[in-house]
C-alpha positions in Angstrom: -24.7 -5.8 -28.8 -22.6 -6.3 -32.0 -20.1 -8.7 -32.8 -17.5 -5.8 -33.7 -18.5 -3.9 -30.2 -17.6 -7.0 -28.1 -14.8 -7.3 -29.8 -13.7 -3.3 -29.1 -14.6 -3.9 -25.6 -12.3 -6.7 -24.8 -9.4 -4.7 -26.9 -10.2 -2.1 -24.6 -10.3 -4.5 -21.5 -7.0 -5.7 -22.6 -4.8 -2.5 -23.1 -6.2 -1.2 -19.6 -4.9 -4.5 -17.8 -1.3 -3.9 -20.1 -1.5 -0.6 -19.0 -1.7 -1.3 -15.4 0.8 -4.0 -15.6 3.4 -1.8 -17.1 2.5 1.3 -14.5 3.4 -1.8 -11.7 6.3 -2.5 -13.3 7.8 1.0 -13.9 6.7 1.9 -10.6 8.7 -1.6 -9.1 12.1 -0.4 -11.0 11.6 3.4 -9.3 11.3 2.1 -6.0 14.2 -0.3 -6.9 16.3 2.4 -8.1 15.8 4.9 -5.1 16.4 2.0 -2.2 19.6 1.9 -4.4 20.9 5.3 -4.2 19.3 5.6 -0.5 21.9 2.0 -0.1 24.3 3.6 -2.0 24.5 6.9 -0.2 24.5 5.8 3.5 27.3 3.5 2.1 29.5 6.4 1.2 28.6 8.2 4.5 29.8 5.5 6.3 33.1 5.0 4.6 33.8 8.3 4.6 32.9 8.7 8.5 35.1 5.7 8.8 38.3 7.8 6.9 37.6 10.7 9.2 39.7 12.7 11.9 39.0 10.8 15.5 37.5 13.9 16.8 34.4 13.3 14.2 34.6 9.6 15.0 34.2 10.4 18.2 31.3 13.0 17.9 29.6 10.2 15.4 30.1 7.5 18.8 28.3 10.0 21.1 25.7 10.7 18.9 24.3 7.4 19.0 25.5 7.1 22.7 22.7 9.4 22.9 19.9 7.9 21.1 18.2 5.7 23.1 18.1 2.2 20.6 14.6 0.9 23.0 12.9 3.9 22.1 13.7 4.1 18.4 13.1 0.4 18.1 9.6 1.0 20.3 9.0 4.5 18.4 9.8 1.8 14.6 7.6 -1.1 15.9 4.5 0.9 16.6 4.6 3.4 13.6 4.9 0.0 11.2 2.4 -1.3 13.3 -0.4 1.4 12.8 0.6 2.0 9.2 -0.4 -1.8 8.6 -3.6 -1.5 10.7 -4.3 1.6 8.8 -3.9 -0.2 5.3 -5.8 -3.4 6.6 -8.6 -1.3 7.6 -9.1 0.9 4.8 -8.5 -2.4 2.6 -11.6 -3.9 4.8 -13.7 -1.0 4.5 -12.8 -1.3 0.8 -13.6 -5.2 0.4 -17.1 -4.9 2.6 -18.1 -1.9 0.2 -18.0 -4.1 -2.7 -19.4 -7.2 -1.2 -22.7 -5.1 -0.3 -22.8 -4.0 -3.5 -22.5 -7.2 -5.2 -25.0 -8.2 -2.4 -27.4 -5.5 -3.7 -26.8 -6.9 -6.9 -27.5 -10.5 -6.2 -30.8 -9.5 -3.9 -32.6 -7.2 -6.2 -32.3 -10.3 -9.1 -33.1 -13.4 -6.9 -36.9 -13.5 -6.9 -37.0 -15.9 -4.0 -34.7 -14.5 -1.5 -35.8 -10.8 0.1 -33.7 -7.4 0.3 -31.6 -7.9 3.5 -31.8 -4.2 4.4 -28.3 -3.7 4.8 -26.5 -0.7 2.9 -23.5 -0.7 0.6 -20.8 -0.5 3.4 -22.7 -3.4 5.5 -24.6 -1.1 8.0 -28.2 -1.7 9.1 -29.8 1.6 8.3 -31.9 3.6 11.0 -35.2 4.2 10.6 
C-alpha cells in the first residue's frame, strides 16, 4: 500500500471518529435541552395548580389520593429494571459476537492451536 493511501486512510479514520464525537455531543445538548423544557413545563403546571380555585386544588389532591404510590413505584422499578436487562443483554450478545469473530480470526492464523468449532455468536454447532 502507498505512502499517500495510508495517509488518506487515517484522514478518513480521523473525520469519522470527529464525526461521531460531534453527533454525541449534539445529541447530549438535545437531550439536555428537552429534560429542560420537560423541567420547565411541569414547573409552570405546578405553579399554576398552586394559584388555582380550591375546587381544582382539591380535584388535583384526589387525583393522586387515587393513585396508588406502591404500584406506580413497583409498576417504575420493574420497567427500569427490564429496560436495563434488555440493554445488558443485547450489549452481551453484541460483545460475544465479536469475540467469536476475533476468535475466528486468531484460530484460522495460529498454526499450532486447532479451530475450536464454535460459531460467531459462541454456539457449538449441531451436526
Amino acid at each position: 500500500m502507498a505512502k499517500s493511501d495510508k495517509i488518506k486512510l487515517e484522514e478518513i479514520a480521523y473525520k469519522e471518529v470527529k464525526f461521531v464525537k460531534v453527533c454525541d455531543l449534539i445529541k447530549l445538548l438535545l437531550v439536555c435541552i428537552v429534560i429542560g423544557i420537560l423541567g420547565w413545563h411541569v414547573i409552570t403546571m405546578f405553579t399554576a395548580a398552586l394559584q388555582a380555585k380550591p375546587e381544582t386544588l382539591s380535584a388535583f389532591a384526589e387525583c393522586l389520593k387515587s393513585w396508588n404510590l406502591m404500584e406506580v413505584l413497583l409498576f417504575l422499578v420493574s420497567t427500569i429494571s427490564s429496560c436495563g436487562w434488555y440493554f445488558e443483554h443485547k450489549r452481551n450478545n453484541r460483545l460475544v459476537k465479536k469475540e467469536g469473530i476475533l476468535r475466528h480470526e486468531k484460530e484460522s492464523s495460529d498454526p499450532i492451536h486447532t479451530r475450536s468449532g464454535l460459531d460467531e455468536t459462541g454456539a457449538t454447532p449441531k451436526n
